[in-house]
MARTIPA-804322 format. One line per 5 residues: number of its first residue (from 1); their letters; for each residue x, y, z of C-alpha. Coordinates in steps of 0.5 Angstrom, whole numbers, plus 500, padded with zeros to 3 digits. Layout:
BEGIN
NUM = a = X:Y:Z; ... .
% end
This chain:
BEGIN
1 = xxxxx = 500:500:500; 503:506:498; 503:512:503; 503:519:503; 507:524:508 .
6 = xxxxx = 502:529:511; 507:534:511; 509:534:505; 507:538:499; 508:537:492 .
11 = xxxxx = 511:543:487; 508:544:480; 513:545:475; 516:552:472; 514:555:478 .
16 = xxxxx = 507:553:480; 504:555:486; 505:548:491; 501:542:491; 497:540:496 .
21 = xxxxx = 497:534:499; 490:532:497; 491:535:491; 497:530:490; 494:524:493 .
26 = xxxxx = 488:524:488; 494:525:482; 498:519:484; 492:515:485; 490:516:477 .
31 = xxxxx = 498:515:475; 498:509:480; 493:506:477; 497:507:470; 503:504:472 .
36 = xxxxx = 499:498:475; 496:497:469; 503:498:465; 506:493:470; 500:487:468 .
41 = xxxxx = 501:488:460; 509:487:461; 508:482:465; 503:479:460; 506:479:454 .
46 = xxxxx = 513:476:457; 508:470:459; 506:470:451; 512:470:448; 514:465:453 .
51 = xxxxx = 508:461:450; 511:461:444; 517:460:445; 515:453:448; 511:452:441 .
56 = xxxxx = 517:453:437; 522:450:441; 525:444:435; 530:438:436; 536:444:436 .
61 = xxxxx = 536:444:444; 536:436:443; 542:436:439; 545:441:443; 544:437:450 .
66 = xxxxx = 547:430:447; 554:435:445; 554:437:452; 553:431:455; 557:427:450 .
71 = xxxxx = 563:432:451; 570:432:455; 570:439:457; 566:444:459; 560:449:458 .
76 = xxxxx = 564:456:456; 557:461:456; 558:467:452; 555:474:451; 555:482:450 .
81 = xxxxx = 551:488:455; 544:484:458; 545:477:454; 552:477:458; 547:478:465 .
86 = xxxxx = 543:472:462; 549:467:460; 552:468:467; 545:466:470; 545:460:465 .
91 = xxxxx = 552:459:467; 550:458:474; 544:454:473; 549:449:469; 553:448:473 .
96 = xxxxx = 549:447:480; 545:442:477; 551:437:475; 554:440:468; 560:444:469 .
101 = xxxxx = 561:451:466; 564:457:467; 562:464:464; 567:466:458; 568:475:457 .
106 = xxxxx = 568:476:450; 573:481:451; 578:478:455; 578:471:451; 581:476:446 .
111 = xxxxx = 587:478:451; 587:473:454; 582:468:458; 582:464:450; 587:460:455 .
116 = xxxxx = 581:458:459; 579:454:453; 580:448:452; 579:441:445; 572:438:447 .
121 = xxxxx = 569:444:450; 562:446:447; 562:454:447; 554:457:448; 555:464:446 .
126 = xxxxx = 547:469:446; 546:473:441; 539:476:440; 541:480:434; 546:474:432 .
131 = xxxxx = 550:480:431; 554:482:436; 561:486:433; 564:483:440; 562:476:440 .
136 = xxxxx = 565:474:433; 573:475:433; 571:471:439; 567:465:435; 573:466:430 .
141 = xxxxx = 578:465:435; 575:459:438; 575:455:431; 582:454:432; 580:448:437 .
146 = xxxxx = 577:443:436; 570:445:440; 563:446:439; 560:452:438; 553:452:440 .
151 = xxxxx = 548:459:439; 542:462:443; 539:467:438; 532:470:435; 536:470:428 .
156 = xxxxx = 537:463:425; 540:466:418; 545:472:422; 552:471:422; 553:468:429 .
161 = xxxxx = 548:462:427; 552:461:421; 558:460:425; 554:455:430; 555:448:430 .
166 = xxxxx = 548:448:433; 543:454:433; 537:456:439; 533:459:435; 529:463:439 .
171 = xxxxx = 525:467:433; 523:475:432; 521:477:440; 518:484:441; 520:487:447 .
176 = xxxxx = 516:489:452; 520:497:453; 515:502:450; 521:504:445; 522:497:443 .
181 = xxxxx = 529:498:444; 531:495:452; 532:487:452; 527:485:456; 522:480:454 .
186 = xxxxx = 528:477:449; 532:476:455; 526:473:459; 527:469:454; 533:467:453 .
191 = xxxxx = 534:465:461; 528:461:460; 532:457:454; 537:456:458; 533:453:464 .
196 = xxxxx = 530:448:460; 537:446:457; 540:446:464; 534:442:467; 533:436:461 .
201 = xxxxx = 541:435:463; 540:435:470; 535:430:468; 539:426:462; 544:426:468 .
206 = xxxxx = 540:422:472; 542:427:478; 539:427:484; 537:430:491; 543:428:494 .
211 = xxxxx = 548:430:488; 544:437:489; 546:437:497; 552:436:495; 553:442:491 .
216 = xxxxx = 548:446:495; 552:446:502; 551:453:504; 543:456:507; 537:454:508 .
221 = xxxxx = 537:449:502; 544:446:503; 541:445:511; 533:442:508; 538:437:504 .
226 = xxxxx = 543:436:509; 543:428:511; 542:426:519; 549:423:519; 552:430:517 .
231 = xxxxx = 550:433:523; 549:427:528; 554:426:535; 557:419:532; 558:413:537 .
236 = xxxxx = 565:414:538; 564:420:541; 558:417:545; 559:414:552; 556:407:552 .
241 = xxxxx = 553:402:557; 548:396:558; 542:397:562; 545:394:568; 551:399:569 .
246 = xxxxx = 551:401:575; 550:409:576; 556:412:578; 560:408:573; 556:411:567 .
251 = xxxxx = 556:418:571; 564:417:571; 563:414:563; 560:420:561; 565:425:566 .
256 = xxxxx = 571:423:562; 568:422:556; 573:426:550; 567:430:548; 563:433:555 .
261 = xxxxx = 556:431:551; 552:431:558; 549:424:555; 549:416:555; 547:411:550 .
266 = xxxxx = 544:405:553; 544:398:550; 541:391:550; 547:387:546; 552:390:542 .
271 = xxxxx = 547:394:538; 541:396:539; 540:402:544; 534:401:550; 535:408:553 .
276 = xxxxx = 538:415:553; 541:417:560; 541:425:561; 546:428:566; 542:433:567 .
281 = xxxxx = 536:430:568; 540:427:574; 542:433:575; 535:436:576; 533:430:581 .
286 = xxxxx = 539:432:585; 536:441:585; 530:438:587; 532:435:593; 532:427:591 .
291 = xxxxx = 539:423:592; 539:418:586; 542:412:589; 549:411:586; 549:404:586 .
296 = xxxxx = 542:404:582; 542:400:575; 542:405:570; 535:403:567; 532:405:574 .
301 = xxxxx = 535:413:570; 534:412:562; 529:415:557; 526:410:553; 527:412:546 .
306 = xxxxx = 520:414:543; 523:415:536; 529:413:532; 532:416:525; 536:413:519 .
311 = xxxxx = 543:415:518; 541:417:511; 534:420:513; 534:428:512; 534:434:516 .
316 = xxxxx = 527:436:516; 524:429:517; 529:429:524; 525:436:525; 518:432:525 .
321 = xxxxx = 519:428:529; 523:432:535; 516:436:534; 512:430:533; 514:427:540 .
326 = xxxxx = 517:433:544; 524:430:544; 531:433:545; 535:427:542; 534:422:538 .
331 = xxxxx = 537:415:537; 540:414:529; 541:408:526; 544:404:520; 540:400:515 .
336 = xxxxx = 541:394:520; 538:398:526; 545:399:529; 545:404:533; 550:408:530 .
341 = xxxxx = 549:416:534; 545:422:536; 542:427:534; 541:433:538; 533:437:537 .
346 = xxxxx = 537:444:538; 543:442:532; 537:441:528; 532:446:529; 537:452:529 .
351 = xx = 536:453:521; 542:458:518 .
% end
């Protein structure tokens, strides 16, 4: 909602006498319904000529991705201006869903940065004119090696689609700018051919969630993908004992324990975990006044387990469980129902 300072007027051009506030207010609401409307149109004839695009998109984009999956080198994107914004993002995207790519400045290949070029590699300049004076010293320079050169552009007969191996053509695009001159909705286009190119590979590549975590370590999507055994307090830093152990001896256990965890898993076997003893519950029953007899078993002093998690089971299914059954720990097991660690509802819950 937009919000009128009461103190403030508005001058008229050349010197008019200044305008109210109220005088502004009904002025802004007419232009605000203008620029509103404008802002639909825009938005409207980009999703049009997206709609178009997908009608006549042709095996182009098809040979395009079997060169790239079938290369032993990497996907260099190039561009001048605005198309140089929209290939560092398909760059980006290429190399986030499993194809490597790097972004090649089309001036700086000519001083130099060819030397990041190398045999197998499959060049993908953007061109919407397919004329771009930088981009075709670039292209020639690049013939000298043995490499693919693929374009994306909106002129399947300009000089770049006839120095290309393989042509995008993304057809004659009217631009949302009222002059017709700023890319915009050539750009959106583009951007979208790129998307669709990087996610057929992803899928070609059969790439799955867990190469995607691998790759995506950092914030809230690294933390989503992140697995219960990248976070878990593994067994050997967790003091162990039967359910018969005295108390004294598990409290010593866990007092000299490497990492000053404050727990203790207890287990029935070898492998199977029983119970979880908590210092500080321990501690709480002494606060209260009670005086836990130390020769108890611990048993007598452990939480069963209400729950437990697979190794490999991700971050937000550990969440719903701690939310589920209002726990602080959890056992995790292997795919034989080892015990194997624990993990701990704050570390879980405490999202980047």
């Amino acid at each position: 909602m937009a919000i009128v300072n009461p103190r403030r007027t508005f001058l008229r051009p050349h010197g008019e006498a200044a305008q109210t506030n109220t005088e502004c207010a009904g002025d802004y609401n007419s232009i605000k319904i203008v620029m509103l409307e404008r802002a639909r149109a825009i938005i409207r004839q980009e999703a049009v000529a997206l709609e178009r695009l997908s009608n006549r998109i042709d095996e182009s984009i098809c040979m395009l991705a079997d060169h790239i999956l079938i290369s032993t080198g990497i996907v260099l994107v190039c561009g001048v201006g605005k198309s140089r914004l929209v290939g560092e993002k398909i760059s980006a995207t290429l190399a986030s869903t499993g194809t490597r790519s790097i972004m090649l400045d089309a001036v700086d290949a000519l001083h130099g940065d060819l030397g990041r070029v190398r045999a197998g590699d499959v060049i993908l300049a953007l061109s919407n004119s397919g004329e771009t004076a930088e981009l075709m010293p670039l292209i020639r320079a690049v013939r000298q090696l043995p490499v693919i050169v693929a374009a994306i552009t909106g002129r399947a007969i300009s000089s770049l689609a006839q120095a290309a191996d393989v042509v995008v053509d993304i057809g004659s695009i009217q631009e949302a700018c009222a002059l017709g001159l700023a890319p915009t909705t050539s750009t959106t286009a583009m951007a979208a051919m790129g998307d669709a190119l990087a996610l057929i590979l992803q899928e070609r590549r059969g790439f799955t969630r867990q190469d995607f975590a691998r790759l995506h370590p950092g914030g809230s999507l690294g933390w989503e993908l992140t697995r219960v055994r990248d976070l878990m307090w593994p067994l050997e830093a967790i003091p162990v004992f039967g359910p018969d152990t005295p108390l004294s001896l598990a409290l010593l256990s866990m007092c000299r324990a490497p990492r000053k965890l404050g727990v203790g898993a207890v287990l029935s076997g070898r492998s199977k975990v029983v119970g979880i003893l908590i210092g500080e519950s321990i501690g709480r029953l002494v606060d209260g006044g009670a005086t836990p007899d130390l020769n108890d078993p611990v048993r007598h002093h452990m939480q069963q387990p209400l729950a437990a998690i697979s190794v490999h089971a991700l971050l937000d299914q550990a969440a719903q469980l701690f939310r589920q059954h209002e726990i602080e720990l959890l056992p995790v097991h292997d795919d034989q129902e080892r015990f194997v660690g624990l993990i701990s509802r704050q570390d879980v819950l405490k999202r980047p």
